[in-house]
C-alpha positions as a Python dict, from the first residue, in 0.01 Angstrom:
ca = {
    (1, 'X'): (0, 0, 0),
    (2, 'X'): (28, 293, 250),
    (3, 'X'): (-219, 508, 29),
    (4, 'X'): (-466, 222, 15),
    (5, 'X'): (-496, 209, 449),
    (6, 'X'): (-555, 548, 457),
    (7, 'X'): (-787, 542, 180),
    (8, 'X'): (-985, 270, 359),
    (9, 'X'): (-974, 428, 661),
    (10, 'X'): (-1090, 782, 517),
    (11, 'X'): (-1402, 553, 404),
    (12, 'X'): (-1443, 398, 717),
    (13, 'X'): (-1452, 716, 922),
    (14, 'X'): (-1656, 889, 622),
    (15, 'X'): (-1933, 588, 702),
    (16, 'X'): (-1889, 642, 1081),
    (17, 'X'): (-1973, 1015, 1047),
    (18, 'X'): (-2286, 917, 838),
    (19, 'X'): (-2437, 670, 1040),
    (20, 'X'): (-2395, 907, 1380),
    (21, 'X'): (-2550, 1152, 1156),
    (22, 'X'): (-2866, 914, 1056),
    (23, 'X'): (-2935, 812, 1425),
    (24, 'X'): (-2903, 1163, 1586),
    (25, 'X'): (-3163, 1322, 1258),
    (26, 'X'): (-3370, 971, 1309),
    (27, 'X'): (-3756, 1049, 1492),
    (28, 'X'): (-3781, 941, 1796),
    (29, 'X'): (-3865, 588, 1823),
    (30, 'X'): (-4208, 488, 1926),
    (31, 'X'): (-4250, 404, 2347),
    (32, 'X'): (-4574, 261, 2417),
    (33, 'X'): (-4637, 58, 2091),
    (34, 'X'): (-4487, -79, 1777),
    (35, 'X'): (-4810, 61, 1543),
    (36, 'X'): (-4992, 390, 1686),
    (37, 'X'): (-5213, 652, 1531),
    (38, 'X'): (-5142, 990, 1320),
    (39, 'X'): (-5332, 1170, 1622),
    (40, 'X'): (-5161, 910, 1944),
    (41, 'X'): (-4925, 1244, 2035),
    (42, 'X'): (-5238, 1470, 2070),
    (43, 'X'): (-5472, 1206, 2257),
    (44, 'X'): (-5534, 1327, 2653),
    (45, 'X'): (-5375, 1178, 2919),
    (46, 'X'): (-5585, 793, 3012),
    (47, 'X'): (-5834, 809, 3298),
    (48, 'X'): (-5816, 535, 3498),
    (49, 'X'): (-6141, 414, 3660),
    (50, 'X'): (-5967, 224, 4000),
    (51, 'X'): (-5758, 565, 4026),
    (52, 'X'): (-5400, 518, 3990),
    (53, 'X'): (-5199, 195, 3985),
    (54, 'X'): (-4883, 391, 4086),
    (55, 'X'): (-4583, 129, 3936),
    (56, 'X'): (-4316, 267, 3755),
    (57, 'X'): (-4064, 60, 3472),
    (58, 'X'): (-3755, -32, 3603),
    (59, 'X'): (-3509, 6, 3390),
    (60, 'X'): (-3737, -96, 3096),
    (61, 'X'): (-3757, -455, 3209),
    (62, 'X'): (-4032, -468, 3527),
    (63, 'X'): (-4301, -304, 3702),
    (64, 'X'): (-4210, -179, 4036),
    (65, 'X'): (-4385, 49, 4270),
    (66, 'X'): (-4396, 439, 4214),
    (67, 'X'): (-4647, 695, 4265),
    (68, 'X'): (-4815, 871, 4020),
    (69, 'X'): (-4755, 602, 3699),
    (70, 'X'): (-4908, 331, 3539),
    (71, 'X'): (-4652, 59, 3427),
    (72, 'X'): (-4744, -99, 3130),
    (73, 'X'): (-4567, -479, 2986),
    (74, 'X'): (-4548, -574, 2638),
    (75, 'X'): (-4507, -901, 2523),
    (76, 'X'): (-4295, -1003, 2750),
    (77, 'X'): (-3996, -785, 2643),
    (78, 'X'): (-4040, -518, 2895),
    (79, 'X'): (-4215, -248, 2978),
    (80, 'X'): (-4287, 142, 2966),
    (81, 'X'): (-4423, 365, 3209),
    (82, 'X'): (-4725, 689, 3191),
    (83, 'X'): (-4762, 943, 3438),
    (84, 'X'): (-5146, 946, 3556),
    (85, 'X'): (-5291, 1223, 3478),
}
């Protein structure tokens, strides 16, 4: 019975090595939208034709003020923020 805990445990740590393993080799998750474009990492910076909204994200869950971003919602489930370039 002794052999079979630290069989199982060997496993379990095994498993726990794997999956740290998987998430720190993942690709970054996308930030500004769940389906984006081959090319969206080499697009320019957005011009913005009022200038500058200057809002940041707060903690990824509201717009608040901050200078030099654009704070952008989705969906209701929070929010990201772009430096204006």
């Amino acid at each position: 019975m002794h052999k079979s805990i630290r069989y199982a445990l060997r496993i379990l740590v095994l498993i726990a090595v794997i999956a740290s393993l998987s998430a720190a080799l993942a690709p970054p998750a996308p930030t500004q939208a769940p389906y984006l474009s081959a090319l969206s990492d080499i697009a320019a910076a957005p011009a913005y034709a009022a200038g500058c909204p200057n809002k940041l994200c707060s903690h990824g869950i509201e717009c608040v003020s901050g200078i030099g971003f654009k704070c952008i919602r989705f969906n209701g489930r929070g929010c990201t923020a772009t430096a204006c370039g």
